[in-house]
ZADOKOL-978556 format. One record per residue (C-alpha): residue number from 1; x, y, z negated; residue in one letter. Coordinates in steps of 0.05 Angstrom, whole numbers. Example, Ala and Ser with C-alpha at 12.3 -4.5 7.8 and 13.67 -1.06 7.14 Angstrom:
// ZADOKOL-978556
R  roti      px      py      pz  segu
R     1     246     -90    -156     A
R     2     273     -21    -143     S
This chain:
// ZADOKOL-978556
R  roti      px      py      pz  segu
R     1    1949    1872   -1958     X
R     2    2009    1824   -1950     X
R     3    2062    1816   -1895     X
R     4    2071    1756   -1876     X
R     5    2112    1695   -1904     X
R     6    2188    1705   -1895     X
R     7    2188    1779   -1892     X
R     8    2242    1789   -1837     X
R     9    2261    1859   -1859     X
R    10    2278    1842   -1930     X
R    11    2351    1834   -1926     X
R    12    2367    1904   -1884     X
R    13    2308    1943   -1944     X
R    14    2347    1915   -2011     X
R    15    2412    1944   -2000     X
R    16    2383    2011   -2003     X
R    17    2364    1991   -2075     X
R    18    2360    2068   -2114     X
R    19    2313    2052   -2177     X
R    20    2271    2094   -2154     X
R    21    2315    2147   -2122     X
R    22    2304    2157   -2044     X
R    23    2371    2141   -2007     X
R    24    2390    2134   -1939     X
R    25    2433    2096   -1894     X
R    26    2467    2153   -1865     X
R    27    2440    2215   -1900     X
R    28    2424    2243   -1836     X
R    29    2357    2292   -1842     X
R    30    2297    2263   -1822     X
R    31    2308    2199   -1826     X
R    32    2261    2163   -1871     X
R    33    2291    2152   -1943     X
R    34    2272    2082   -1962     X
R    35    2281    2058   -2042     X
R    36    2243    2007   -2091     X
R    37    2189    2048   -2140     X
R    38    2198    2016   -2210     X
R    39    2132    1996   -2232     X
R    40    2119    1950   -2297     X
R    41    2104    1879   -2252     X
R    42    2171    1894   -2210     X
R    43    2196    1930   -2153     X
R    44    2154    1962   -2103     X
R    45    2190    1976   -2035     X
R    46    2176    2048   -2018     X
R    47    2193    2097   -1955     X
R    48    2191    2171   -1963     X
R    49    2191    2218   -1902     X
R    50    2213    2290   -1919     X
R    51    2177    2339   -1890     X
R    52    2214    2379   -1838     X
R    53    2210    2463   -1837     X
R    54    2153    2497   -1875     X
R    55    2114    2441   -1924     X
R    56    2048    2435   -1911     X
R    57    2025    2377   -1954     X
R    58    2031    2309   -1983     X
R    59    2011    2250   -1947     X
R    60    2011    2174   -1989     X
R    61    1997    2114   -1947     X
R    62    1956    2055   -1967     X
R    63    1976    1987   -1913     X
R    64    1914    1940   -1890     X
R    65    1912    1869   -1914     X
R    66    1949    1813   -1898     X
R    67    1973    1805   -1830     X
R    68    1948    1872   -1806     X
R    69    2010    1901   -1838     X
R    70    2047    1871   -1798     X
R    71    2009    1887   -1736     X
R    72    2008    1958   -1752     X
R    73    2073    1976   -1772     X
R    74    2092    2001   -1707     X
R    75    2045    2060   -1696     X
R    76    2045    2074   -1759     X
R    77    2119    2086   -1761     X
R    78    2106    2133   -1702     X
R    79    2049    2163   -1742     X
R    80    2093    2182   -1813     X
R    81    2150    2209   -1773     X
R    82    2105    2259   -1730     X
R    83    2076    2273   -1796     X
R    84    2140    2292   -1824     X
R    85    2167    2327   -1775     X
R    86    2096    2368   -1773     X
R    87    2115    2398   -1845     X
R    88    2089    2335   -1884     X
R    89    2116    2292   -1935     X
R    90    2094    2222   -1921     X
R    91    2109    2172   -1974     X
R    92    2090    2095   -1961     X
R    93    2089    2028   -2007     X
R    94    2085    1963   -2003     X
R    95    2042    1938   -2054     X
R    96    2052    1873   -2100     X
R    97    2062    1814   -2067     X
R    98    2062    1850   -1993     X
R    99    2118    1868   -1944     X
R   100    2187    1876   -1977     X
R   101    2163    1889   -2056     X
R   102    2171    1845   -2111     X
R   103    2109    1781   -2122     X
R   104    2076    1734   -2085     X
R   105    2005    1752   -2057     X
R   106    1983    1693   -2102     X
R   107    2013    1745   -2165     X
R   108    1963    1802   -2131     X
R   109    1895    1831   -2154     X
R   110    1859    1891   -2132     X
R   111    1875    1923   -2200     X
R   112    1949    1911   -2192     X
R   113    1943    1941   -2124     X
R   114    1902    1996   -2154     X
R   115    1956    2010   -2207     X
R   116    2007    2002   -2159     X
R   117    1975    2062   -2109     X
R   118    1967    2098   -2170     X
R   119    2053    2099   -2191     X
R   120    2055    2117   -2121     X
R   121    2016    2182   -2129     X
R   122    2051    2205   -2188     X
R   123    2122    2196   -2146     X
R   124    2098    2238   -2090     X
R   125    2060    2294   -2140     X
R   126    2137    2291   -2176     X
R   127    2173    2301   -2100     X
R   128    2132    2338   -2057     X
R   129    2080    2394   -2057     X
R   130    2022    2417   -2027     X
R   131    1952    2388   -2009     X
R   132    1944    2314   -2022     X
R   133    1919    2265   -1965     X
R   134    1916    2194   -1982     X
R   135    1917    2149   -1917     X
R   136    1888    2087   -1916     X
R   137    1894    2043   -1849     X
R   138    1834    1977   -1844     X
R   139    1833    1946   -1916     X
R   140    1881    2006   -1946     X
R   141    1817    2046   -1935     X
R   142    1786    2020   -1981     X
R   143    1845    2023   -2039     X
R   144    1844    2095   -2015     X
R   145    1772    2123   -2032     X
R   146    1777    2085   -2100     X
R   147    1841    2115   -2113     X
R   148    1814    2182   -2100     X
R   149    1755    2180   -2126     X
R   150    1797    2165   -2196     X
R   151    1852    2235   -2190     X
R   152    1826    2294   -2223     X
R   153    1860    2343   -2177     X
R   154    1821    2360   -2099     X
R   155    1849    2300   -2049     X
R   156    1832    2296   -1974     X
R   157    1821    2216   -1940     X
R   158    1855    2207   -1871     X
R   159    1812    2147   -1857     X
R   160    1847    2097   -1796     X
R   161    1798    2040   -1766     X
R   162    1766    2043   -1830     X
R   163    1735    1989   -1872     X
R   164    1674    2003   -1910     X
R   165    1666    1934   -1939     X
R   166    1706    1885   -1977     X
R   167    1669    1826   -1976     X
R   168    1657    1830   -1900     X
R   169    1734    1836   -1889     X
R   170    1748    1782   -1944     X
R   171    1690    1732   -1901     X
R   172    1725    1757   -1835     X
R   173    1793    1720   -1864     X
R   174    1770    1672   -1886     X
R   175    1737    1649   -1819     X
R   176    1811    1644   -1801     X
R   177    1808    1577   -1839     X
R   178    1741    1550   -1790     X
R   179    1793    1573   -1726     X
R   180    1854    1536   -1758     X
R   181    1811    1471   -1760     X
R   182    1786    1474   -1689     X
R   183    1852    1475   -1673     X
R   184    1870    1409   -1713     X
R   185    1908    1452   -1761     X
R   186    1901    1438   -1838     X
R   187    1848    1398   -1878     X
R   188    1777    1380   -1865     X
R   189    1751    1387   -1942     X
R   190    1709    1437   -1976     X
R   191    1693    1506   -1944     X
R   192    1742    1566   -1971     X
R   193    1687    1599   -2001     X
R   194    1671    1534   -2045     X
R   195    1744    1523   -2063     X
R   196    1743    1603   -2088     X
R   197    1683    1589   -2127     X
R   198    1711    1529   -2163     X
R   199    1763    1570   -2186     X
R   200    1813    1544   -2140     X
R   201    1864    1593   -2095     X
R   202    1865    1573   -2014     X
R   203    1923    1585   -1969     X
R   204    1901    1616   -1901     X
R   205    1944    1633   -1840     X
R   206    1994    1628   -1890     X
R   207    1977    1673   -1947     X
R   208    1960    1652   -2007     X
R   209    1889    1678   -2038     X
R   210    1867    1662   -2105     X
R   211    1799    1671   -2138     X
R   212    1821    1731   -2172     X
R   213    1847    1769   -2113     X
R   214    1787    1758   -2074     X
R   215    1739    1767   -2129     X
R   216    1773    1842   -2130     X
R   217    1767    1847   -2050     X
R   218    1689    1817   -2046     X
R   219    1670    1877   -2098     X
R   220    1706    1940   -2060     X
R   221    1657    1977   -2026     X
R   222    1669    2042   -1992     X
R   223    1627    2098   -2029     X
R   224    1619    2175   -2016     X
R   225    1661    2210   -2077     X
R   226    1612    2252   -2120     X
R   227    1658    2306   -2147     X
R   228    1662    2385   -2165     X
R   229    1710    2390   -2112     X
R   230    1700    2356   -2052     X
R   231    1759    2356   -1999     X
R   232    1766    2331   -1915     X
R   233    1753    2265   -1894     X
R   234    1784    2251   -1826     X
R   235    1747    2192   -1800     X
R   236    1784    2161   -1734     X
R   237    1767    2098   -1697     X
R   238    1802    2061   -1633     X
R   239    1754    2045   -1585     X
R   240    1767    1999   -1520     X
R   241    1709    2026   -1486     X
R   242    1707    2079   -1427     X
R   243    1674    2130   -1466     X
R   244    1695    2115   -1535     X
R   245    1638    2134   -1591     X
R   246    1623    2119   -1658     X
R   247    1576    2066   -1679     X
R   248    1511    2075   -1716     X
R   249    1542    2040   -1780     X
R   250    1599    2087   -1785     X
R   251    1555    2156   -1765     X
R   252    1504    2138   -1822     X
R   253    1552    2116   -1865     X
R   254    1589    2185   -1856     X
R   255    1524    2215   -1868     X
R   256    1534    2201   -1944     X
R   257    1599    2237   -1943     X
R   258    1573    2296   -1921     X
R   259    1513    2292   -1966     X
R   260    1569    2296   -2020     X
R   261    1603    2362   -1994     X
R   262    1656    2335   -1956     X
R   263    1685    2370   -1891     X
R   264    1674    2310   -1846     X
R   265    1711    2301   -1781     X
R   266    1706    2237   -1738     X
R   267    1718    2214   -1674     X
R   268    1730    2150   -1632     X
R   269    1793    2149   -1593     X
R   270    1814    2106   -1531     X
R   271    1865    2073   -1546     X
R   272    1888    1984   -1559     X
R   273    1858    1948   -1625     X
R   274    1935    1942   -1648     X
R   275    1915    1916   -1715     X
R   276    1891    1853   -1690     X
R   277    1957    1823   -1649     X
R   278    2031    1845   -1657     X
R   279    2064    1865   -1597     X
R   280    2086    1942   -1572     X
R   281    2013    1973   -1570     X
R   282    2021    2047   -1566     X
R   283    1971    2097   -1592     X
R   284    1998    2164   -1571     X
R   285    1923    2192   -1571     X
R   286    1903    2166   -1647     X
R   287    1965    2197   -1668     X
R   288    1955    2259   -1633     X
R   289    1881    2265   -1664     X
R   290    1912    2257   -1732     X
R   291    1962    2321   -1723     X
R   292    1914    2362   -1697     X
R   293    1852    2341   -1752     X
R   294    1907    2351   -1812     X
R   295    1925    2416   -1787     X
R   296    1917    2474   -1847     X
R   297    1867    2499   -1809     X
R   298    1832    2453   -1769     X
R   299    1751    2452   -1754     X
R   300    1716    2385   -1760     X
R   301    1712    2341   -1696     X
R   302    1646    2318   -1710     X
């Protein structure tokens, strides 16, 4: 969950340095207020959309790993400001070590991101009211569920492309280090996997991953929340195909959810895989989907 090296958009993001005050550049009303969330291991660069007319909820946004932040930035942009202007207040971070907050991904853990999702809760239950989604995109998924499943109060999951298990997405990254040798990039020793075991961190399409970090990603797995009160889970997947529909993994793994209580609504959407490549990729009908399922009074899609 880590932009990549460089971070281009660090300059423009520190002057707007508030200690954990939203500002603006211009003051101008619904803009996004961006700021850096105090936290005990450092800064945490933070954006915070106000909601626009009547509130209808809060809306916290957990980022996908590595360079899928980058990838996804766009849309989801587009996706937080429709949100805002819809009535809800949209709050996003970048966790340790990713995007424009303070660390290195080699200073990152799942618990630090956990923590770190946690501070970001308690800013947006401090500056905004109404029902609580927590949004996790890919890999953010994942942080979401677990952060949910630990808040006492009801939450609702606004699930994007989601990933049910770490360890899959952690081997899925790491095969980036197999491509980057058939392309005569990098070293011709010992398999990442073996260089993780002997305690030793590996540096992969430019990120940094030690044994820790994916010790915490290889044990996340997505898991139906067993609680008093369960809430909505909004389930949405991009599909290439013609007729988009959801695959057999992701209907019997929602099965679980709704064996837990939860109002369950999924669907697969038409639309480009902009995770996977950075470029302009629109996704006007994912982002439509999402308004209408988070309506107050929506019925489940599926």
């Amino acid at each position: 969950m880590s932009a990549a090296p460089g971070r281009s958009q660090a300059s423009s993001h520190r002057s707007l340095q508030g200690e954990g005050s939203p500002a603006t550049a211009t003051g101008r009303p619904g803009l996004p207020q961006a700021f850096f969330l105090p936290t005990p291991t450092g800064q945490r660069f933070c954006l915070f959309h106000p909601p626009q007319g009547v509130p209808k909820g809060r809306v916290l946004y957990l980022h996908p790993f590595a360079e899928e932040l980058n990838t996804t930035r766009r849309v989801v942009a587009r996706q937080a400001r429709a949100l805002a202007q819809a009535g809800f207040a949209v709050l996003q971070i970048d966790l340790l070590g990713c995007g424009d907050s303070e660390g290195e991904l080699a200073d990152a853990g799942w618990d630090a991101w956990l923590q770190d999702a946690h501070q970001a809760h308690d800013w947006l239950t401090d500056h905004a009211q109404g029902p609580l989604w927590i949004w996790g995109m890919r890999g953010g998924s994942l942080l979401a569920t677990t952060l949910a499943a630990l808040l006492p109060q009801p939450t609702h999951l606004l699930l994007w492309q989601p990933v049910v298990s770490g360890q899959q997405m952690l081997q899925q990254f790491l095969r980036l280090h197999a491509a980057g040798q058939w392309l005569g990039e990098g070293s011709k020793g010992d398999s990442p996997a073996k260089t993780l075991a002997a305690g030793q961190p590996v540096d992969i399409a430019g990120y940094t991953i030690t044994p820790a970090l994916a010790g915490g990603l290889g044990a996340a797995r997505m898991q139906a929340i067993a609680t008093p009160t369960p809430g909505r889970l909004v389930w949405l997947e991009i599909s290439t195909q013609p007729e988009p529909t959801l695959g057999p993994a992701s209907t019997t793994h929602l099965d679980t959810w709704r064996a837990a209580g939860w109002a369950v609504s999924a669907q697969a959407i038409a639309g480009p895989a902009f995770w996977q490549t950075v470029g302009t990729d629109e996704a006007p009908a994912l982002i439509a989907a999402t308004l209408q399922a988070l309506a107050p009074h929506s019925e489940p899609m599926a």
